[in-house]
C-alpha positions as CSV (number, residue, x, y, z in Angstrom):
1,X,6.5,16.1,-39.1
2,X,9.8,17.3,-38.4
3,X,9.8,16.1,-35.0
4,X,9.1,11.8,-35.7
5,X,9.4,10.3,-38.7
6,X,6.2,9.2,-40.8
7,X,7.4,5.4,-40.2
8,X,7.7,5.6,-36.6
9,X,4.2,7.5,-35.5
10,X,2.1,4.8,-38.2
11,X,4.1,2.1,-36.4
12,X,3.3,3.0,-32.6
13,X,-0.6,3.8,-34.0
14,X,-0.8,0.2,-34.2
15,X,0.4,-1.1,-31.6
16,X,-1.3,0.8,-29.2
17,X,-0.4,2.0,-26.0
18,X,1.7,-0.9,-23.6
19,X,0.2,-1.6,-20.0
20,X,2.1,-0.8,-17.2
21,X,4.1,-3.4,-15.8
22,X,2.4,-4.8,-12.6
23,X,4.2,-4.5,-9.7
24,X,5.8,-7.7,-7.9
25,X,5.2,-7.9,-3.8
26,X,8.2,-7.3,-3.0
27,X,8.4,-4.3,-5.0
28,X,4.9,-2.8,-3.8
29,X,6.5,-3.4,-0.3
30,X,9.8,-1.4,-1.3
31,X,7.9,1.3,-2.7
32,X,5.6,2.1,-0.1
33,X,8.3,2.1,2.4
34,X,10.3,4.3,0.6
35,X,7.3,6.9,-0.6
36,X,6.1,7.0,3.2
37,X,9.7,7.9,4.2
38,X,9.6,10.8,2.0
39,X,6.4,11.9,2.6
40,X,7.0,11.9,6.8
41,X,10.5,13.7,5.6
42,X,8.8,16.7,3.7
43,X,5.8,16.7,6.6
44,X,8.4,17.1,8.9
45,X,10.3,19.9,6.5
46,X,6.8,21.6,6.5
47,X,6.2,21.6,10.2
48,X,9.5,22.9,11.0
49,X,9.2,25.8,8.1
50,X,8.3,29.0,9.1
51,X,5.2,29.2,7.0
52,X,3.5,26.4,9.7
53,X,1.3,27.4,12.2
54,X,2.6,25.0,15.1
55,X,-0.3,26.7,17.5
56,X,-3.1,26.2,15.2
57,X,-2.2,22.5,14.9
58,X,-1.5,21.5,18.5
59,X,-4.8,23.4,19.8
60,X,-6.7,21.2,16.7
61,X,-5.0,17.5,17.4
62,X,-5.4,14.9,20.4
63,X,-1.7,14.2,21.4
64,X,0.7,17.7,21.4
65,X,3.8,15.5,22.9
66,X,3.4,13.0,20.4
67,X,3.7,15.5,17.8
68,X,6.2,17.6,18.8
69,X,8.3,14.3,18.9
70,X,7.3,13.1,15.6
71,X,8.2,16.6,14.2
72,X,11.6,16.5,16.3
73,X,12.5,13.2,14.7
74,X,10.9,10.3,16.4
75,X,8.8,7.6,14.7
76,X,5.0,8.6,13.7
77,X,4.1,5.3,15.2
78,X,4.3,3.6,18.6
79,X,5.7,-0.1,19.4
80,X,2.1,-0.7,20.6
81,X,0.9,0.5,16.9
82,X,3.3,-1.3,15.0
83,X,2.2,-4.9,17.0
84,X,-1.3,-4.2,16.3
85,X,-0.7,-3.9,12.9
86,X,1.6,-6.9,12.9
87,X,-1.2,-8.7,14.1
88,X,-4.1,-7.9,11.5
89,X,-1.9,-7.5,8.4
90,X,1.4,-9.2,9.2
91,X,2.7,-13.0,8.8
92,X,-0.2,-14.3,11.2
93,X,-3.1,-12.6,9.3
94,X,-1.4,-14.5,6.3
95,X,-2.2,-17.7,7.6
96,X,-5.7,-17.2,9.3
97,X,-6.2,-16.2,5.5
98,X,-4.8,-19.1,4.2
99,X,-6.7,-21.2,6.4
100,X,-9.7,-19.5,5.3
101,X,-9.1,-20.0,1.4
102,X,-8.1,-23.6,2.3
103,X,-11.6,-24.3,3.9
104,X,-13.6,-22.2,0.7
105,X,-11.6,-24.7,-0.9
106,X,-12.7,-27.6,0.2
107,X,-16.2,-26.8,0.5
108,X,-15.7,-25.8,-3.6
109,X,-14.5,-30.0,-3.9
110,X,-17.5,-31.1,-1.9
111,X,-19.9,-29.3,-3.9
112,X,-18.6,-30.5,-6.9
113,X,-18.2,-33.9,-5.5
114,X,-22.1,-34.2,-4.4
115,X,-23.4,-32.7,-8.2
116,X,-20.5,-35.3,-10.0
117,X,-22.5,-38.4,-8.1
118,X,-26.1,-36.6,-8.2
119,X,-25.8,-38.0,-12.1
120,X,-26.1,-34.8,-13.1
């Protein structure tokens, strides 16, 4: 009690809890960028640490150079990686997609169309 007033814990009681506010696009965007640059930052820390076991990990994992050069500062992904996934999720993806919801659409008209002059 001596904490919150009476008033104030009957009054947010009622109300309830308040959703979380959604997230806009550009915001999702922002934030993923900037939680993946943080998380490659204290990966990188790691590696470099002395508690990390560089031996284990490049006898267990494909591509050693790559690696050691992610670990020494370079990107995690290649130029060949980052145009593949321009392709399937970047601005051209958008529009295959859009072309796709456009057709759904107008196969959604045409249905509705044909069941309008059925008399139905």
């Amino acid at each position: 009690n001596w904490c919150c007033p009476p008033g104030r814990r009957v009054q947010s009681s009622k109300l309830g809890p308040t959703p979380p506010r959604l997230l806009t696009e550009e915001e999702f965007q922002l934030q993923g960028e900037v939680e993946t640059r943080k998380a490659l930052a204290e990966l990188r820390s790691f590696c470099q640490s002395p508690e990390f076991s560089a031996w284990t990990t490049v006898s267990r994992i494909q591509s050693p150079k790559r690696f050691a050069d992610f670990v020494g500062g370079a990107s995690h992904v290649t130029p060949n990686e980052v145009s593949a996934h321009e392709r399937e999720f970047g601005l051209e993806s958008l529009s295959i997609d859009e072309q796709l919801f456009e057709e759904d659409d107008d196969d959604d008209e045409e249905e509705e169309n044909i069941s309008d002059s059925s008399g139905g």
